[in-house]
Every structure is written in C-alpha cells, then in structure tokens.
C-alpha positions as CSV (number, residue, x, y, z in Angstrom):
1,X,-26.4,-12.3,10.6
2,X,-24.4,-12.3,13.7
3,X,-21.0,-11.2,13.4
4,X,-17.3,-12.0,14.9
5,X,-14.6,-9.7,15.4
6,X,-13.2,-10.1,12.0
7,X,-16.5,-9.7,10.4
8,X,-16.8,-6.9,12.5
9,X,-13.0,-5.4,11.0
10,X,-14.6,-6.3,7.7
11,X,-17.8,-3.9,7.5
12,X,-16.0,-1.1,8.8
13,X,-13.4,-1.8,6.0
14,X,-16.0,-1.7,3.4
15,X,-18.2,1.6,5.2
16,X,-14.4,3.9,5.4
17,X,-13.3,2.9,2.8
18,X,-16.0,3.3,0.1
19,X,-16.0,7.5,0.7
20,X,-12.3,7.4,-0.1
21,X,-13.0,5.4,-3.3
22,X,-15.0,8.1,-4.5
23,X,-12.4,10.6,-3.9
24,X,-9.5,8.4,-6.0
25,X,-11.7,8.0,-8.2
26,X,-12.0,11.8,-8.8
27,X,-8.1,12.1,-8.8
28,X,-7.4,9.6,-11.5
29,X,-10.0,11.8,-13.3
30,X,-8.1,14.8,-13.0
31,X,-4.4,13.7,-13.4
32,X,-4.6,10.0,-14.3
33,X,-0.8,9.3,-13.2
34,X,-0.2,5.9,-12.4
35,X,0.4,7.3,-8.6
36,X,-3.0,7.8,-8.0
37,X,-4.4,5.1,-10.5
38,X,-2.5,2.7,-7.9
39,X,-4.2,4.0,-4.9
40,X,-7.5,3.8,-6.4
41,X,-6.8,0.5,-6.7
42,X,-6.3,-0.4,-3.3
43,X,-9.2,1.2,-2.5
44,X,-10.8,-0.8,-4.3
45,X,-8.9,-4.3,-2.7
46,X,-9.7,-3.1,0.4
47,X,-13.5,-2.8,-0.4
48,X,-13.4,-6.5,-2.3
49,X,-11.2,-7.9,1.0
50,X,-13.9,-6.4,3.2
51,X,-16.7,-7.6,0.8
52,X,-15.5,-11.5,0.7
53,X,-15.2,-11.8,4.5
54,X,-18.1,-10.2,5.8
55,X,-20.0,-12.9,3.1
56,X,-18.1,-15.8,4.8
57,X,-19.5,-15.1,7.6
58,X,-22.8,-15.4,6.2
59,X,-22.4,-19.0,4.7
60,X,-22.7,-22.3,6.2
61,X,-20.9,-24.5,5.4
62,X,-17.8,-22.9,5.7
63,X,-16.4,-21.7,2.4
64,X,-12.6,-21.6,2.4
65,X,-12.3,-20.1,-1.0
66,X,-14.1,-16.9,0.4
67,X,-11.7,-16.9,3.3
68,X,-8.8,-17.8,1.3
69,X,-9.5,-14.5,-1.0
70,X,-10.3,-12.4,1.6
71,X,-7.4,-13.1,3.7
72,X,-5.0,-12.6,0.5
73,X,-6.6,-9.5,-0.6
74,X,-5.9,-8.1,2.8
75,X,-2.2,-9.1,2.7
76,X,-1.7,-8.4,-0.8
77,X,-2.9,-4.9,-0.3
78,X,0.8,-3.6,1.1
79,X,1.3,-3.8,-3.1
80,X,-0.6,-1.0,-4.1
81,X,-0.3,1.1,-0.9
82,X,3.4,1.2,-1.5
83,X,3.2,1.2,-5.6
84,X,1.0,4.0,-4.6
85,X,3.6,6.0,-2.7
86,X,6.3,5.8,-5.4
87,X,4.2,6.9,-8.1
88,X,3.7,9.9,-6.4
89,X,7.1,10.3,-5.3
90,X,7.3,9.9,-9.0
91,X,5.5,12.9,-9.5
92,X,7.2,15.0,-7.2
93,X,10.3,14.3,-9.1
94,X,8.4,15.6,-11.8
95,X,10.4,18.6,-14.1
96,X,7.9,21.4,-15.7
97,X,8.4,19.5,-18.6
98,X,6.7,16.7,-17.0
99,X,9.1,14.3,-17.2
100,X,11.0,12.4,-14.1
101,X,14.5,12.4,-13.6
102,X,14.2,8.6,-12.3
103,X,12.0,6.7,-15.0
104,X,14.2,3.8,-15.1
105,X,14.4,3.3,-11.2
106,X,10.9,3.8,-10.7
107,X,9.9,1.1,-13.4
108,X,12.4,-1.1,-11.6
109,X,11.1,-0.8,-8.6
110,X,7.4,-0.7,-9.9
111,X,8.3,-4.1,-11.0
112,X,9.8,-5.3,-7.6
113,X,6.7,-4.3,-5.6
114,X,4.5,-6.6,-8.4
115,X,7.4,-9.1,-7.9
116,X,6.6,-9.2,-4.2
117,X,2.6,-9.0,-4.5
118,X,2.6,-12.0,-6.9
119,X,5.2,-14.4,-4.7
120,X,2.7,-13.4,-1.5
121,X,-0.6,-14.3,-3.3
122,X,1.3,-17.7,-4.2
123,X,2.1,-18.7,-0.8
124,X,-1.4,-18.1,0.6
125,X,-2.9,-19.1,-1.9
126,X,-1.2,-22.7,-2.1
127,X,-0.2,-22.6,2.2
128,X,1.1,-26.2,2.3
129,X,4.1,-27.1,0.7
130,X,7.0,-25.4,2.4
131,X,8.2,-23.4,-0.7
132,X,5.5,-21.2,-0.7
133,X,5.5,-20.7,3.0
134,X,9.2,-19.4,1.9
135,X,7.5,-17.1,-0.9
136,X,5.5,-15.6,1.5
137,X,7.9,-14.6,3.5
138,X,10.9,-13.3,0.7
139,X,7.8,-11.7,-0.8
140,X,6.7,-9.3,2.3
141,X,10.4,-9.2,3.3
142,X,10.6,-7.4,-0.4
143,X,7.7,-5.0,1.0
144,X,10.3,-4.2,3.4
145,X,13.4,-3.6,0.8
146,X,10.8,-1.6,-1.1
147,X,9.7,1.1,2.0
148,X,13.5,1.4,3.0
149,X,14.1,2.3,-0.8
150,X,11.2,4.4,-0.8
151,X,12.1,6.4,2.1
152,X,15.7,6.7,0.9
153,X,14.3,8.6,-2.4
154,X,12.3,10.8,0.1
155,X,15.2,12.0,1.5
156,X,17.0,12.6,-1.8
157,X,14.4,14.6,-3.0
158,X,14.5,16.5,0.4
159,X,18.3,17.1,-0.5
160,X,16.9,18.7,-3.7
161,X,14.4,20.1,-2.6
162,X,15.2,23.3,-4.3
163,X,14.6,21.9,-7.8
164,X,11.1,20.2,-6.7
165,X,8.3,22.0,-8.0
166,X,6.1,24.5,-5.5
167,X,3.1,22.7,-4.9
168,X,5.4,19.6,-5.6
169,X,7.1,20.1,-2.5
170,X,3.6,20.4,-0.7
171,X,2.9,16.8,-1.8
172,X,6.4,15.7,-0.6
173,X,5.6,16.6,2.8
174,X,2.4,14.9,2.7
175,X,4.1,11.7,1.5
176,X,6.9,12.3,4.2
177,X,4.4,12.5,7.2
178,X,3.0,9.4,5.8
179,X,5.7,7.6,5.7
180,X,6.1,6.6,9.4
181,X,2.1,5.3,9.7
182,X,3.6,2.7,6.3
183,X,6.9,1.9,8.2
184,X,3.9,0.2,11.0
185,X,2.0,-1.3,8.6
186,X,4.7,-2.7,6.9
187,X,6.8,-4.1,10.1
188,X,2.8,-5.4,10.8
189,X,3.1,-7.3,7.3
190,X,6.7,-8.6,8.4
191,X,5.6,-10.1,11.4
192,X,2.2,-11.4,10.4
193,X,3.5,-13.4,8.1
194,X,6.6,-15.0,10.2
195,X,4.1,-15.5,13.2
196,X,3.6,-18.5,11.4
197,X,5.0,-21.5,9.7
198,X,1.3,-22.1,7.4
199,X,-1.0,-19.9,6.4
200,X,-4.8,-20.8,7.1
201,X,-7.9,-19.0,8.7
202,X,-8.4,-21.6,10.7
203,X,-7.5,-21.4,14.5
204,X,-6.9,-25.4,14.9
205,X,-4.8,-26.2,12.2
206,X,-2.4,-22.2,12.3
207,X,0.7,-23.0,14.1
208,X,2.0,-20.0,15.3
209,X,5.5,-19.4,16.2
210,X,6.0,-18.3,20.0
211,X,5.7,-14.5,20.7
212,X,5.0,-13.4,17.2
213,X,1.5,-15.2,17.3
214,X,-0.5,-12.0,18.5
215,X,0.5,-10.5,15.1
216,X,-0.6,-13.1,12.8
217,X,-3.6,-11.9,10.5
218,X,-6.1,-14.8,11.2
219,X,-5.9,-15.6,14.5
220,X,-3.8,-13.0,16.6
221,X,-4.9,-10.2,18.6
222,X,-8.1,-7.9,16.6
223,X,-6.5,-4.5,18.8
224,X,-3.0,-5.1,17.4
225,X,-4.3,-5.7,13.7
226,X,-6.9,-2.6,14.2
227,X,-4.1,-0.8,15.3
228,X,-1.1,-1.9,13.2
229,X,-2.6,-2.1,9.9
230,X,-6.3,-0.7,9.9
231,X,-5.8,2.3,11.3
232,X,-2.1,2.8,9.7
233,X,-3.3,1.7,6.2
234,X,-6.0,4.4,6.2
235,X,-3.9,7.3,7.9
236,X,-2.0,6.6,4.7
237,X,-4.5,7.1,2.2
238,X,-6.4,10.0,3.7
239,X,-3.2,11.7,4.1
240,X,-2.7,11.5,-0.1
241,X,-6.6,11.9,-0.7
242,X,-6.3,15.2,1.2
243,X,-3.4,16.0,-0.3
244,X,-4.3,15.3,-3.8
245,X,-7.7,17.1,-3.2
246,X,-6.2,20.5,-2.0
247,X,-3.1,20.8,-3.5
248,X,-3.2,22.2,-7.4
249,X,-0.7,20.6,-9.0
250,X,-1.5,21.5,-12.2
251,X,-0.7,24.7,-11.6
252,X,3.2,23.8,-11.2
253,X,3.1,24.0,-14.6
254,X,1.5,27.4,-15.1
255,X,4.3,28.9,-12.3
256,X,7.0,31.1,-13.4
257,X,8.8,31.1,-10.4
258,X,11.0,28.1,-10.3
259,X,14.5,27.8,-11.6
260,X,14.9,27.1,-15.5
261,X,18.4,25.7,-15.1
262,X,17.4,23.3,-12.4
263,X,15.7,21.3,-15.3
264,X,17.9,20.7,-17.9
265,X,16.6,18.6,-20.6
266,X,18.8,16.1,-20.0
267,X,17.4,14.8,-17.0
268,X,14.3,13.1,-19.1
269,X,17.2,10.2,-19.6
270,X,16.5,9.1,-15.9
C-alpha cells in the first residue's frame, strides 16, 4: 500500500498515540475522575481517526464514509482535549474533602464543550446546506469561548494558590505549561474550519477562502497541520500523562500540612 501525506499523518497518529493510550488507561485505573476518563478518550479518537484514514487509503473505489469519519474524528477531537483539561482543573480545585468548589460551573461548561463537539460533527457530517457550514463554525468558535474560560480559571486558581492542595498545585503547573501548546491548536481549529465555505476531502470540489486556505484540514499545507495540531495536540497530552504518572495525588489527602480553614465545608455548594 502506497501512502500520501495524509496517510502518512495518519500511521504516525496511530504508532504515538497508542503508548499514551496505555498510560490513560492506567490513570483512569487509579483515580477514575472524569478528567482523565476524558483524555483517555481522545486517545482513543485519535487512534480511530488515524485507523479510518490510513484504511481509505487502502480502498478503491474511493469511500467517502471512511473519509468523512476520519476527517470528523480529527476535528471533533478539540472536545475531549479541552473537556480533558477542565476536569483536571477540576481536580485541582479539589478540597481534602474531595469535593470542588466549582461543581456547578464545571458541569456548565462540561456541557458547552459537548454542545460545541455535537454542532461540529453536524456540519461535517451533513457539509452542504449552508446551516451546517454555520454550525461548524459557532461550534469551534465555542472551542474558543471554552480555552479563554479555561485559562481564565487557571489564573483564579493561581490567585489561590495558597488553598490548592500540594501536589495539587504540581498538576496546576503542568496544566498551565500546557496551556499555550492548546491556545495553537485551538486558533489551528479556528482557522481550519473558516478556510472554507464547505467541508469535503476532496481537493476539486473544497473552496477555500483566500489566505486561510493553507490551514484547512483536507487540503492545506501537511507542515502547518503537523505543526499546528499534531505536534501541539500531543505536547498536550504527554504533558498530563507525565504529570498524572509522577505526581501522587492521592497523597494530598494523607497530608497534614495544608490549611484546615482554607476548606470550609461550605465550599461543597460550588
């Protein structure tokens, strides 16, 4: 089987991505929060995505439903990446009672990120009536309204830092490095999908709009996609993998060294 480029993209997908499935896999094990739970998840997307394309290229005739699932696997995998990131943030603003001071935001916005996936899988997964083109596009610029709000808890908990639990904190400054490699893939996600007014893996029938056609997904530029979302996405998740590996954060819990009237009991109402 001869490969293209973006059958290329799509094995090394599958061959980095597999290891760190293994690893998630081993975290959800051990603390089962929905943070992790998430990311295994993607890992997992990621592996499918890979899996679909690289057969695609092994068919003939062309089969657009292989293309069509690949393709929104790839763009729908944004979800879970930045699901993933509040969930731990979620556990960061974890109390030793192991409750969150910010239940109710982070089911909101839990729900705004599946909001956002499900409005993107519909406009790629229906590309020609102009409504869903439009659903496409609210949906990733959602993405964006979701890292800007993600970021802005960062900081907050940075503010209160002194209340965040030891090896907590740790895992805060993990998410906080990882933060500016999402920012890229999410402004990559932003202007992928406005690079054009359809959505199709076809060269002939993509219209792409002016400058922003190097960034689209199908049929831009393979270095600024490598670059811009490959390389950014997976940063991202070996950043957490490490972190979740090393850092014991079970043993917050067994710590006698934090604050007892930082943690009032009623914070569990938020």
């Amino acid at each position: 089987m001869t490969l293209d480029t973006q059958g290329i993209l799509a094995a090394v997908t599958i061959a980095i991505y597999v290891p760190v499935l293994l690893i998630f896999f081993r975290l959800v094990a051990k603390y089962g929060s929905i943070g992790w739970i998430t990311l295994l998840v993607f890992c997992i997307i990621r592996v499918l995505g890979g899996s679909l394309l690289l057969a695609a290229e092994d068919i003939t005739p062309v089969n657009t439903s292989l293309y069509i699932g690949g393709y929104a696997l790839e763009a729908s995998g944004l979800s879970p990446l930045l699901v993933g990131t509040l969930g731990l943030l979620r556990v960061v603003s974890q109390t030793p009672l192991g409750e969150s001071r910010y239940n109710r935001l982070f089911y909101l916005l839990k729900m705004l990120g599946l909001g956002a996936l499900v409005l993107t899988i519909i406009g790629i997964s229906d590309s020609g009536p102009s409504s869903t083109t439009a659903m496409r596009r609210v949906g990733v610029l959602l993405f964006a309204l979701l890292y800007i709000i993600i970021t802005g808890i960062c900081i907050t908990l940075w503010f209160r830092a002194t209340t965040v639990m030891r090896y907590r904190k740790e895992l805060l400054k993990a998410i906080s490095i990882a933060l500016p490699f999402l920012a890229v893939r999410t402004l990559y996600s932003v202007l992928s999908t406005f690079s054009s007014s359809t959505f199709s893996f076809s060269t002939s029938s993509t219209s792409s709009d002016g400058d922003l056609a190097k960034f689209n997904i199908v049929t831009g530029e393979w270095q600024i996609y490598l670059v811009m979302d490959m390389l950014m996405e997976y940063a991202v998740v070996v950043l957490y993998a490490v972190a979740g590996l090393l850092l014991p954060l079970d043993q917050d819990y067994k710590s006698s060294d934090f604050n007892q009237e930082a943690y009032p009991l009623g914070n569990a109402q938020y």
